[in-house]
C-alpha positions in Angstrom: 9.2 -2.9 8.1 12.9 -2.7 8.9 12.0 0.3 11.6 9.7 -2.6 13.0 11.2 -4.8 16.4 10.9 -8.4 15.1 7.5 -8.9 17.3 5.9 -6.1 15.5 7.1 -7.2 12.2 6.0 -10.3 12.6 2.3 -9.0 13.2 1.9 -6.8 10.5 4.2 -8.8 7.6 1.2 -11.1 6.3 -0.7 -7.8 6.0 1.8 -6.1 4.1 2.9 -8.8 1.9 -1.2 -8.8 0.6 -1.3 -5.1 0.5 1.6 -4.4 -0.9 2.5 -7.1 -3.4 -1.2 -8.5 -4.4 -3.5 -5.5 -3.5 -2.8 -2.9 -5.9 -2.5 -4.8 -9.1 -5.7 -5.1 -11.2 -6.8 -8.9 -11.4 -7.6 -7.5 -7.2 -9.3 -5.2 -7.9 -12.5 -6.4 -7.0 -11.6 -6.1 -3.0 -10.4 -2.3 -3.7 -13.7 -0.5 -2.4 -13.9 -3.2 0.6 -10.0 -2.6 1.3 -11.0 1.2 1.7 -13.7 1.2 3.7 -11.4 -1.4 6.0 -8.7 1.4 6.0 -10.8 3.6 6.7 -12.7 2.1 9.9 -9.4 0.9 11.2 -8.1 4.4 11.2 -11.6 6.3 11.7 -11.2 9.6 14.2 -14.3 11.6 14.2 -12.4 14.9 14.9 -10.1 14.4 11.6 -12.4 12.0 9.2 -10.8 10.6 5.9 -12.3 11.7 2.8 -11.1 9.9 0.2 -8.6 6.9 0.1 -6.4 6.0 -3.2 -4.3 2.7 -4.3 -1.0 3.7 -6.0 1.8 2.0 -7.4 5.6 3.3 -7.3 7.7 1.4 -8.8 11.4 1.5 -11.4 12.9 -0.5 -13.6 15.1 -3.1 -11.2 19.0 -2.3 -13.5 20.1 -5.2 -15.1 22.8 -6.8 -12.4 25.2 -7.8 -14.5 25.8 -4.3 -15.1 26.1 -3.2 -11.8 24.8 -4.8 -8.3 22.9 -2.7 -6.0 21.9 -3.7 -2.7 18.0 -3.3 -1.5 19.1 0.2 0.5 21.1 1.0 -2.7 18.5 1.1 -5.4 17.4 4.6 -7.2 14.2 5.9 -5.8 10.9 4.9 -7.2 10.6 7.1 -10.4 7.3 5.3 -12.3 4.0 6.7 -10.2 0.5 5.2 -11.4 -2.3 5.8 -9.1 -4.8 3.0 -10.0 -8.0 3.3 -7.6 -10.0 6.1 -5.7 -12.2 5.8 -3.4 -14.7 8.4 -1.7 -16.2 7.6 1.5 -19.7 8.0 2.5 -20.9 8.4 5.6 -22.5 4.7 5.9 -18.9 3.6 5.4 -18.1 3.9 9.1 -20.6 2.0 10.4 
């Protein structure tokens, strides 16, 4: 998102904010297999068709900041990896 100009941020923040910080986590998990076959039309090329689709969830332990402050670009990389849905698609998912 901070690549993004603020016009194209602005279009895809409401998106991202569900995907990103609702999506993934379990009491959702009832729209998973509708969120993949959406991913999956949106970005559908017959010459290179997806296969298979999966929700993960990187995350670390945020350091306690009265240790030591890090800024947002500062922070260690994501070390905790938990993928928690797959998805297969069928051919009557692009339709």
């Amino acid at each position: 998102m901070d690549k993004l100009t603020l016009v194209e941020r602005f279009k895809r923040e409401k998106f991202r904010k569900w995907s990103i910080d609702s999506l993934p986590w379990s009491r959702f998990k009832d729209y998973w297999p509708d969120f993949a076959k959406y991913v999956g039309r949106k970005y559908y090329n017959p010459l290179n068709k997806p296969v298979s689709l999966s929700l993960n969830l990187r995350w670390i332990e945020i350091p306690n900041p009265s240790q030591k402050f890090y800024r947002q670009t500062e922070l260690p990389p994501r070390t905790k990896f938990n993928t928690t849905f797959c998805y297969k698609y069928k051919p009557e998912d692009f339709k």
